[in-house]
Gaussian input, Z-matrix of N, CA and C with variables (Angstrom, degrees):
# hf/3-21g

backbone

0 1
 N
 C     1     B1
 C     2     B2     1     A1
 N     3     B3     2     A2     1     D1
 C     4     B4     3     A3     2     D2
 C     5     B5     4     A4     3     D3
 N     6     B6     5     A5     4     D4
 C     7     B7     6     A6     5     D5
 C     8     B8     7     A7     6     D6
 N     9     B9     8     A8     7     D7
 C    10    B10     9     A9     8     D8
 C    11    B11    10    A10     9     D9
 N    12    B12    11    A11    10    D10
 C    13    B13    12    A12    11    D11
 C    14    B14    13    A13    12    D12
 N    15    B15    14    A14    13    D13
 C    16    B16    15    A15    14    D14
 C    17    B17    16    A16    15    D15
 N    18    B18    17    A17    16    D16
 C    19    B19    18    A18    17    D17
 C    20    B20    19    A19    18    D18
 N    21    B21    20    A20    19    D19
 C    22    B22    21    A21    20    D20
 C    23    B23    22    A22    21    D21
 N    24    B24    23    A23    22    D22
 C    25    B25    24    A24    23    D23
 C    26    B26    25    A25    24    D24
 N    27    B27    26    A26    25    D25
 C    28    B28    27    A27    26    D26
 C    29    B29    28    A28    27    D27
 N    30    B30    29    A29    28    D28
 C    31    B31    30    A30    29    D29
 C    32    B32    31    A31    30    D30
 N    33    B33    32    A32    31    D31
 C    34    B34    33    A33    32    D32
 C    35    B35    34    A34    33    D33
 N    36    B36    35    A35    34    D34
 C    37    B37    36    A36    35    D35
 C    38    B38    37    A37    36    D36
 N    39    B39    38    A38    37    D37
 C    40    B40    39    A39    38    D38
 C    41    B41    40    A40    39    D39
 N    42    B42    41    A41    40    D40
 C    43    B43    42    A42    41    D41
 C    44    B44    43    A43    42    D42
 N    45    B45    44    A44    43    D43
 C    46    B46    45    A45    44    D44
 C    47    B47    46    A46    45    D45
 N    48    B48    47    A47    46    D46
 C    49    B49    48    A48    47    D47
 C    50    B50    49    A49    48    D48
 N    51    B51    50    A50    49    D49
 C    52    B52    51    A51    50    D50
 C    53    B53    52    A52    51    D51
 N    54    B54    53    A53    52    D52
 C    55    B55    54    A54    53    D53
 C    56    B56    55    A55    54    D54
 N    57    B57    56    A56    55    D55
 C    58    B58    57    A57    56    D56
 C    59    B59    58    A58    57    D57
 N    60    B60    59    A59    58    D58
 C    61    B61    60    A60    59    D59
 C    62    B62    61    A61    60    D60
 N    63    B63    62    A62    61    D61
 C    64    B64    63    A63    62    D62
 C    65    B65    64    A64    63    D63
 N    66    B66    65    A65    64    D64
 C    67    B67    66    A66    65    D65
 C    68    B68    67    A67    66    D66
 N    69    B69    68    A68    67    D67
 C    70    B70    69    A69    68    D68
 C    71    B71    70    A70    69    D69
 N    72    B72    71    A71    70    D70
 C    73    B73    72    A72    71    D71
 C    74    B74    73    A73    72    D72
 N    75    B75    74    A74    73    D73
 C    76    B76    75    A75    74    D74
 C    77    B77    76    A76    75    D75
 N    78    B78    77    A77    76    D76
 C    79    B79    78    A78    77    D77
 C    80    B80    79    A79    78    D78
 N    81    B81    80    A80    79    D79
 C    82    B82    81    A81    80    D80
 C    83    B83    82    A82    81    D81
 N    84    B84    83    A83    82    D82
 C    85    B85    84    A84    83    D83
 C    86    B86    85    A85    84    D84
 N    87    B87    86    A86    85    D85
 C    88    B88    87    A87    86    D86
 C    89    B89    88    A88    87    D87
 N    90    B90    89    A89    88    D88
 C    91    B91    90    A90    89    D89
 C    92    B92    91    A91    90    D90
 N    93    B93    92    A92    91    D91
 C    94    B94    93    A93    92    D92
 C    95    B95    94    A94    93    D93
 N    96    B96    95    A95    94    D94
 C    97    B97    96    A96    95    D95
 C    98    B98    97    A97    96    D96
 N    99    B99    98    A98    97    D97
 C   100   B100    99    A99    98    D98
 C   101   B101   100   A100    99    D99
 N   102   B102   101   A101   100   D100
 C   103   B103   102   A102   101   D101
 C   104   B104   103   A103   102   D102
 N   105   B105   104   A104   103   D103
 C   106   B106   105   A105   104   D104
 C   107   B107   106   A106   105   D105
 N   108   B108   107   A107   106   D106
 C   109   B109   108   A108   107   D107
 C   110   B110   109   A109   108   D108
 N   111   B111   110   A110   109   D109
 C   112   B112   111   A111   110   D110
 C   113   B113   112   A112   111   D111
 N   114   B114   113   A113   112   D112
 C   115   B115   114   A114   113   D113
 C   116   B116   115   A115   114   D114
 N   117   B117   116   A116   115   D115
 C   118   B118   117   A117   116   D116
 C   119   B119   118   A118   117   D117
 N   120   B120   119   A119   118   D118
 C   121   B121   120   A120   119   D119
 C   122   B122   121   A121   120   D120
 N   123   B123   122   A122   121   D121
 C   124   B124   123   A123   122   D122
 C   125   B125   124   A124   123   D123
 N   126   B126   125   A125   124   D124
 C   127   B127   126   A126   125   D125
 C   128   B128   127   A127   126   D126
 N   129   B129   128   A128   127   D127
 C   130   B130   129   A129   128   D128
 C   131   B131   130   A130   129   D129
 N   132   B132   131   A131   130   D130
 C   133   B133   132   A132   131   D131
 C   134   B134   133   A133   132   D132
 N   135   B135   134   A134   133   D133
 C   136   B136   135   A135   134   D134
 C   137   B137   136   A136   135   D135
 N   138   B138   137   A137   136   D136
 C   139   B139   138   A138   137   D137
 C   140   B140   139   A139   138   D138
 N   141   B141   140   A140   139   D139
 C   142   B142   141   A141   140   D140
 C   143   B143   142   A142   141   D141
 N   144   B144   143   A143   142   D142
 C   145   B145   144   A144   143   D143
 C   146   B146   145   A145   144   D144
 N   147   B147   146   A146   145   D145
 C   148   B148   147   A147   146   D146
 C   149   B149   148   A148   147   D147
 N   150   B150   149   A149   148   D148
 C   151   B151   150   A150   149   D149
 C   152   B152   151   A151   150   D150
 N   153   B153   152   A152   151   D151
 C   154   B154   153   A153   152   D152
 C   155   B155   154   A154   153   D153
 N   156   B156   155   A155   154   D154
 C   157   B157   156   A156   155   D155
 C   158   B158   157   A157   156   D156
 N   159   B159   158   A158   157   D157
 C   160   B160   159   A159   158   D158
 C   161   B161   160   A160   159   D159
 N   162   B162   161   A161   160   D160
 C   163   B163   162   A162   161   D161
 C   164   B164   163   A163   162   D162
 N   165   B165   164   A164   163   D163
 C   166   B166   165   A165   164   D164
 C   167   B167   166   A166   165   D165
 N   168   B168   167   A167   166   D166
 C   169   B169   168   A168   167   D167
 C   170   B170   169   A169   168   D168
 N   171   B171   170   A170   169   D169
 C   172   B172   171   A171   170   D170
 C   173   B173   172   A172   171   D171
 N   174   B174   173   A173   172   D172
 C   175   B175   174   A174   173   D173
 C   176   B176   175   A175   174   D174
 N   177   B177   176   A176   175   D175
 C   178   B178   177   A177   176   D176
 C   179   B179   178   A178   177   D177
 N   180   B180   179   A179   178   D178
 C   181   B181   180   A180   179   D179
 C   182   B182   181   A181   180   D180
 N   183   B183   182   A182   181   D181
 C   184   B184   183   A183   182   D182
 C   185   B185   184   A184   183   D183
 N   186   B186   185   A185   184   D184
 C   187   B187   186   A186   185   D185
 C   188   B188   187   A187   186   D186
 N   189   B189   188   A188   187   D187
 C   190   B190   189   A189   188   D188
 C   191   B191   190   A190   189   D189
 N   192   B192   191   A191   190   D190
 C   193   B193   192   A192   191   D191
 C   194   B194   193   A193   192   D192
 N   195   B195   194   A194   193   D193
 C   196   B196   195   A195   194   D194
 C   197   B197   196   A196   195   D195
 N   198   B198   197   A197   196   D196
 C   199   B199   198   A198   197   D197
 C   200   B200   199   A199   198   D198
 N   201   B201   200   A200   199   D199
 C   202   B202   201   A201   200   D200
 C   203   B203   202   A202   201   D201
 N   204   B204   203   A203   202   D202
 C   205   B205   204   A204   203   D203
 C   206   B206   205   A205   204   D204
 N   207   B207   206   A206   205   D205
 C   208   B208   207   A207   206   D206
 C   209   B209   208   A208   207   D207
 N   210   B210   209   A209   208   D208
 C   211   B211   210   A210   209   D209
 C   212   B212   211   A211   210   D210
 N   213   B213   212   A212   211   D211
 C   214   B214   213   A213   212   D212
 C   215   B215   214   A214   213   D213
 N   216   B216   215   A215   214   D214
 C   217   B217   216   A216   215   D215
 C   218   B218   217   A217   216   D216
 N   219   B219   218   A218   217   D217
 C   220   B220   219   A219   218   D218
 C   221   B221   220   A220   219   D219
 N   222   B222   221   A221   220   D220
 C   223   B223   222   A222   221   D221
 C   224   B224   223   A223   222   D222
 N   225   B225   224   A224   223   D223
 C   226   B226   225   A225   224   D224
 C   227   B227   226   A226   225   D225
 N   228   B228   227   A227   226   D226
 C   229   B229   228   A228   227   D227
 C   230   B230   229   A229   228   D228
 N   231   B231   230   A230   229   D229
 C   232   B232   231   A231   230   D230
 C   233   B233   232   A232   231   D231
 N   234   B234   233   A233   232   D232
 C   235   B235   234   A234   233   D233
 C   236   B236   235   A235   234   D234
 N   237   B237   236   A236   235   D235
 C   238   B238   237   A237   236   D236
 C   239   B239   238   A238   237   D237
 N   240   B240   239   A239   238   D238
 C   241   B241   240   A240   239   D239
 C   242   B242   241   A241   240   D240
 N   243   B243   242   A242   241   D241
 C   244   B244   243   A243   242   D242
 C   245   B245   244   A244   243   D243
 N   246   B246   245   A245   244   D244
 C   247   B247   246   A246   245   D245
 C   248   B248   247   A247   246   D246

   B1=1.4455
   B2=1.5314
   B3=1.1453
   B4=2.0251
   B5=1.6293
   B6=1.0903
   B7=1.5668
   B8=1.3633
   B9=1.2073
   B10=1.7158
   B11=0.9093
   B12=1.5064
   B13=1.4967
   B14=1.5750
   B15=1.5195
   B16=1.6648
   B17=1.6710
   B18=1.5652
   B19=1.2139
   B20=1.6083
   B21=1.2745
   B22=1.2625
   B23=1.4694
   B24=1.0947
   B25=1.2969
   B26=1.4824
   B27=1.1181
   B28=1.6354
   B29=1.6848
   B30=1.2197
   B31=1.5498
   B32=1.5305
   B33=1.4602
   B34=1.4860
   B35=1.6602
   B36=1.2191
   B37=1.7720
   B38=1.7264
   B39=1.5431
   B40=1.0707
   B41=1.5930
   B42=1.7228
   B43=1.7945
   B44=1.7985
   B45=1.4702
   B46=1.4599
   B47=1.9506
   B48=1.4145
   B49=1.7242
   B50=1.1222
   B51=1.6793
   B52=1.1174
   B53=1.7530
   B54=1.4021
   B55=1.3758
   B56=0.7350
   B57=1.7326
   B58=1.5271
   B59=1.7542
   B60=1.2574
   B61=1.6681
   B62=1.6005
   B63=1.3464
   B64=1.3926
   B65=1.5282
   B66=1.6048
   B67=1.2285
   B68=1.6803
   B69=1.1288
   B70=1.5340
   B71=1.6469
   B72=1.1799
   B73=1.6719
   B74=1.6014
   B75=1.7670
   B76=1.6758
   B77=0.9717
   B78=1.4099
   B79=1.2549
   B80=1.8709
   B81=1.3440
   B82=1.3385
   B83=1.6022
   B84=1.8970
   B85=1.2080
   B86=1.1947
   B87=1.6472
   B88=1.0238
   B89=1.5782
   B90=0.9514
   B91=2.1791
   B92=1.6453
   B93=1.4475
   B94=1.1880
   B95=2.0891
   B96=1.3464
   B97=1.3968
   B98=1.6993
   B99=1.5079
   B100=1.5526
   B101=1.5528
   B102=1.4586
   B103=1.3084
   B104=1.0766
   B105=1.8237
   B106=1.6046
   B107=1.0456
   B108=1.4088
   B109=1.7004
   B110=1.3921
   B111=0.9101
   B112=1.8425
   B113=1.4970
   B114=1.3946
   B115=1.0607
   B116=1.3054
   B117=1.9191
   B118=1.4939
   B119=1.3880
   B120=1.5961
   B121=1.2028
   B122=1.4715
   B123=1.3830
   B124=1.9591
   B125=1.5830
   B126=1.3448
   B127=1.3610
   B128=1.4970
   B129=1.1900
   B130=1.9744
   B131=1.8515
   B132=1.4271
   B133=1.4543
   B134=1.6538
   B135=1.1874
   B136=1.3188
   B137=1.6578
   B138=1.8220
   B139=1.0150
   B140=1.6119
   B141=1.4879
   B142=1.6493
   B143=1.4934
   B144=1.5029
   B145=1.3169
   B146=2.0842
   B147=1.8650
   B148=0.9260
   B149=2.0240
   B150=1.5322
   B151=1.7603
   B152=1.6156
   B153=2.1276
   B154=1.7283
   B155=1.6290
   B156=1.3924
   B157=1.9374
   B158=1.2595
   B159=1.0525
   B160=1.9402
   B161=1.5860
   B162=1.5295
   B163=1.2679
   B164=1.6324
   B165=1.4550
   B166=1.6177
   B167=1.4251
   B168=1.5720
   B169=1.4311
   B170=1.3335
   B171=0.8353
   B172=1.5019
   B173=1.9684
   B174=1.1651
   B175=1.8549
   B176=1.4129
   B177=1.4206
   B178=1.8394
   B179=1.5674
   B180=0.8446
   B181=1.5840
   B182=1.5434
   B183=1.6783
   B184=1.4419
   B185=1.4511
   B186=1.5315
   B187=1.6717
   B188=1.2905
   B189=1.1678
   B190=1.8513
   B191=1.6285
   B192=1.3076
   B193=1.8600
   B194=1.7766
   B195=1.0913
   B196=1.9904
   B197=1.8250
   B198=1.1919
   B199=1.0215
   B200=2.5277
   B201=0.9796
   B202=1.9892
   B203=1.7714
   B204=1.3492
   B205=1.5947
   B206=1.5836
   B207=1.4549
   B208=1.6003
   B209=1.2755
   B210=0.9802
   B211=1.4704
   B212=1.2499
   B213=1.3688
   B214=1.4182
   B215=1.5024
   B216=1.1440
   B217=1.4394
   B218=0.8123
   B219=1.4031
   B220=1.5067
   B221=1.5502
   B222=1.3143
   B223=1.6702
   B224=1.5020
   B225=1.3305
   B226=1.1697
   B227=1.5921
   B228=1.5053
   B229=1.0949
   B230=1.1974
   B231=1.5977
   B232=1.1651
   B233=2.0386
   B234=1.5844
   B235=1.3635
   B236=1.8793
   B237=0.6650
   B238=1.8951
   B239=1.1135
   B240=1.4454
   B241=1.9444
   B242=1.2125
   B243=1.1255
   B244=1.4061
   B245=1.8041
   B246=1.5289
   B247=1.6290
   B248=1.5788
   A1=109.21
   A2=109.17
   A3=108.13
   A4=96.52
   A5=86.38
   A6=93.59
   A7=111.02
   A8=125.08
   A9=121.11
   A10=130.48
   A11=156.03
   A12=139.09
   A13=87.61
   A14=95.96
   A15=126.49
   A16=89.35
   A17=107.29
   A18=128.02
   A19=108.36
   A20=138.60
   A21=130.04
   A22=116.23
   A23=157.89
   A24=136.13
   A25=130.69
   A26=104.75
   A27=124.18
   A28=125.74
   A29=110.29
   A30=104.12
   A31=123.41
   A32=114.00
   A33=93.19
   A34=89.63
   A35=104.89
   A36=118.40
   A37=100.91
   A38=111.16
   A39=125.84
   A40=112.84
   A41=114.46
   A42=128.70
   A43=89.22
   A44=95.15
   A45=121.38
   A46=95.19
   A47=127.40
   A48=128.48
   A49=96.51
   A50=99.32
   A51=103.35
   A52=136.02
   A53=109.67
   A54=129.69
   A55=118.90
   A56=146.39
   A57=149.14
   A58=101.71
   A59=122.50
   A60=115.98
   A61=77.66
   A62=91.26
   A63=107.48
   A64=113.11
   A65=118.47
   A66=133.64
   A67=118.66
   A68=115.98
   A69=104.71
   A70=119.47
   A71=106.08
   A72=110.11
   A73=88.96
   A74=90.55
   A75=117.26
   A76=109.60
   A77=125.37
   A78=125.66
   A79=105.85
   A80=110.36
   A81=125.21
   A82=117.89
   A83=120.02
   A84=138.18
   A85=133.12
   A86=136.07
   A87=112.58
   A88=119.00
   A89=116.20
   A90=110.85
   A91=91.50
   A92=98.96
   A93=124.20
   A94=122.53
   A95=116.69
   A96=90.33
   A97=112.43
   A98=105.15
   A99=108.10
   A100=98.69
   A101=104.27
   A102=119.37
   A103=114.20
   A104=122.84
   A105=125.72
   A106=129.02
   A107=125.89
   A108=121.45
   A109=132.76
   A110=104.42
   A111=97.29
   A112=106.10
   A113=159.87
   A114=138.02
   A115=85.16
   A116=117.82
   A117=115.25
   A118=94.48
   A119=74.39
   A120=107.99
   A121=138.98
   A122=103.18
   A123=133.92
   A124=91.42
   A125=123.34
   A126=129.20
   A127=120.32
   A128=87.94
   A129=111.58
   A130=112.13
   A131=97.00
   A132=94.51
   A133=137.19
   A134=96.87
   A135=126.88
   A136=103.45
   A137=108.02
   A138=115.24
   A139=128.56
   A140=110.25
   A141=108.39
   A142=139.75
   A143=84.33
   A144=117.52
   A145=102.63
   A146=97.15
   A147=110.36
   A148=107.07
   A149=94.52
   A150=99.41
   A151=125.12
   A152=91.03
   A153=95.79
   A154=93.59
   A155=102.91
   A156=127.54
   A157=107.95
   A158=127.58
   A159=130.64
   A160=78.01
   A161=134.47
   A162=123.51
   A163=100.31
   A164=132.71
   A165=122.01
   A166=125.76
   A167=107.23
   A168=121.85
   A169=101.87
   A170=130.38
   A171=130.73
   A172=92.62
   A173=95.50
   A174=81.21
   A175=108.79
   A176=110.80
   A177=87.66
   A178=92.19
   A179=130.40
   A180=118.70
   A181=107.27
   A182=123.93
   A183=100.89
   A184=90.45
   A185=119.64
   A186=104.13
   A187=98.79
   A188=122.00
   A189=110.50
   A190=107.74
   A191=104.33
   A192=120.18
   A193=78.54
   A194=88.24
   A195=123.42
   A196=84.99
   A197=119.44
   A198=125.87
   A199=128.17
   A200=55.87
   A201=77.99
   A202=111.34
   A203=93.61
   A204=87.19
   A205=128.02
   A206=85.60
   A207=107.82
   A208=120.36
   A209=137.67
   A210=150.98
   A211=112.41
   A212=129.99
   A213=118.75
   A214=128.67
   A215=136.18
   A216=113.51
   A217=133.69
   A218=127.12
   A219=135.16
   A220=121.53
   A221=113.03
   A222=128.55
   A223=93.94
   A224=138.77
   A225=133.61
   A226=119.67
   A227=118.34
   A228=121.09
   A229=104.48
   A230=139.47
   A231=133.73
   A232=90.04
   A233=116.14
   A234=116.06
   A235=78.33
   A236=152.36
   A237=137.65
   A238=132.15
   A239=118.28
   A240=137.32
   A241=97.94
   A242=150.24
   A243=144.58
   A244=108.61
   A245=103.58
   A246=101.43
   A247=114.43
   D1=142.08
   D2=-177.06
   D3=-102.49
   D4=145.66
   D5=170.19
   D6=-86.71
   D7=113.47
   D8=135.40
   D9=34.42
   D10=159.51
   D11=133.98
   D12=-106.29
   D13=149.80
   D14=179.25
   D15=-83.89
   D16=150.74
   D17=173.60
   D18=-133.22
   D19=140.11
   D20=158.95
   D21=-85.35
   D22=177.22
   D23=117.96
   D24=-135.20
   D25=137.45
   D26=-170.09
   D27=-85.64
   D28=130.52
   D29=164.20
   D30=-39.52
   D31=-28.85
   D32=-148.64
   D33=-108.96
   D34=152.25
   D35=-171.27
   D36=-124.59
   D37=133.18
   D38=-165.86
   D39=-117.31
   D40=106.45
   D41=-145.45
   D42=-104.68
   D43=139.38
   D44=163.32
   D45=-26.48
   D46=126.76
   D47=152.16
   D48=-140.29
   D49=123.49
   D50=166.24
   D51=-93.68
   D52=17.99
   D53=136.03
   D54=-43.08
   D55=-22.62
   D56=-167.19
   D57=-111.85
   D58=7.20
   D59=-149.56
   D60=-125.61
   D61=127.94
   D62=-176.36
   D63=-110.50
   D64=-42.88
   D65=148.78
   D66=-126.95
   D67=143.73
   D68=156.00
   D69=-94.34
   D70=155.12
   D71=-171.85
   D72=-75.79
   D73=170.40
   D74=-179.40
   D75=-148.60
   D76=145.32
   D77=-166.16
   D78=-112.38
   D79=91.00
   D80=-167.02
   D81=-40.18
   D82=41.42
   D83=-174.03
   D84=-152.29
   D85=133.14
   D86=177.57
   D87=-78.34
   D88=170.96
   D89=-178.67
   D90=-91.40
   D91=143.32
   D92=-176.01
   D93=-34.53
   D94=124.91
   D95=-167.85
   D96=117.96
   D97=-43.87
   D98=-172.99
   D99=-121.29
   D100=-178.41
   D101=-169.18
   D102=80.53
   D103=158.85
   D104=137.55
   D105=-23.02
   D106=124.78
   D107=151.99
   D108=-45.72
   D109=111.10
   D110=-172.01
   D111=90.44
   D112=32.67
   D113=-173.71
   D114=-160.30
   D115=149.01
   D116=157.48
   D117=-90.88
   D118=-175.74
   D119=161.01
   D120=-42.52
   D121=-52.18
   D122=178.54
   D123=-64.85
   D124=-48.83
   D125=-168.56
   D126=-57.07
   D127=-50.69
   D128=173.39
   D129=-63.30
   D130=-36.68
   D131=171.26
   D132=-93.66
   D133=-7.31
   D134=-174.32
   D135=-80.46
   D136=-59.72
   D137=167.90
   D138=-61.57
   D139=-23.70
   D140=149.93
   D141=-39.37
   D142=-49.65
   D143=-153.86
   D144=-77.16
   D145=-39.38
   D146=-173.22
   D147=-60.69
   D148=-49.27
   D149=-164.01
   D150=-70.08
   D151=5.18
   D152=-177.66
   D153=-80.48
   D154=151.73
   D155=159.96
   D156=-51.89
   D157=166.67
   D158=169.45
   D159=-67.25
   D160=-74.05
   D161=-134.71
   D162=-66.47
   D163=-19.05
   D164=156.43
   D165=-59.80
   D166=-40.45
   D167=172.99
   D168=-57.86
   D169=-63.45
   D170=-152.22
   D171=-66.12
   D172=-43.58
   D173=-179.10
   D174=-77.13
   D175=-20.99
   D176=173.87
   D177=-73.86
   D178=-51.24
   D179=-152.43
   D180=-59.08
   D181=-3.88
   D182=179.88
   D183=-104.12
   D184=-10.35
   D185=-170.85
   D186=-74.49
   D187=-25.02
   D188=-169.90
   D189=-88.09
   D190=-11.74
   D191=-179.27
   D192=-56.88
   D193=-78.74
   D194=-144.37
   D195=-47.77
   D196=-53.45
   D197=178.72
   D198=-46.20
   D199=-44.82
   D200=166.89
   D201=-87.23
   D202=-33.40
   D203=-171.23
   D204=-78.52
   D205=-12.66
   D206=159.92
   D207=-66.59
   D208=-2.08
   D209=-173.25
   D210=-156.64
   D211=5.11
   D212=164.08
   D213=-153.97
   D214=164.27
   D215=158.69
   D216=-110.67
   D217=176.27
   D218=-173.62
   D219=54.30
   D220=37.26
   D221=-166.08
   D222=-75.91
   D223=-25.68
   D224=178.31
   D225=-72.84
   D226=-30.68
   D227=170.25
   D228=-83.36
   D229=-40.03
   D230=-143.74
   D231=-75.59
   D232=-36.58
   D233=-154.16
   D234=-92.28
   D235=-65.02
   D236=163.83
   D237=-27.20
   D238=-19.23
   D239=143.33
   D240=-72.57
   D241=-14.73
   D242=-170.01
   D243=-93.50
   D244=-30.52
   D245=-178.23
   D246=-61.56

């Protein structure tokens, strides 16, 4: 005979905040049907990423700053631990 697993259960229920979401995952693919032939996903973005100027880079890099910092702190050090 197997035993069971024990469960407790509690009043209190714990809801999706996205105050706590630091990143959401991605699934490094397009779904079947879309995308380039021959190319991922990572590839397509990479190569975006590659053909911006510093002076585009530099403005994405404060929109996604400005963007996190609304919801978090220290995003400037955290993406400068990142180099």
């Amino acid at each position: 005979m197997t035993k069971s697993p024990s469960f407790v259960h509690y009043p209190a229920t714990i809801m999706p905040d996205p105050s706590r979401t630091i990143a959401r995952p991605s699934v490094p693919g397009y779904p079947d049907g879309y995308g380039p032939a021959g190319r991922s996903r990572v590839d397509v973005i990479v190569a975006r990423i590659l053909a911006l100027d510093e002076g585009d880079l530099d403005i994405e890099l404060a929109d996604i700053a400005a963007s996190l910092d609304a919801r978090h702190d220290a995003v400037d050090a955290l993406l400068a631990a990142m180099e």
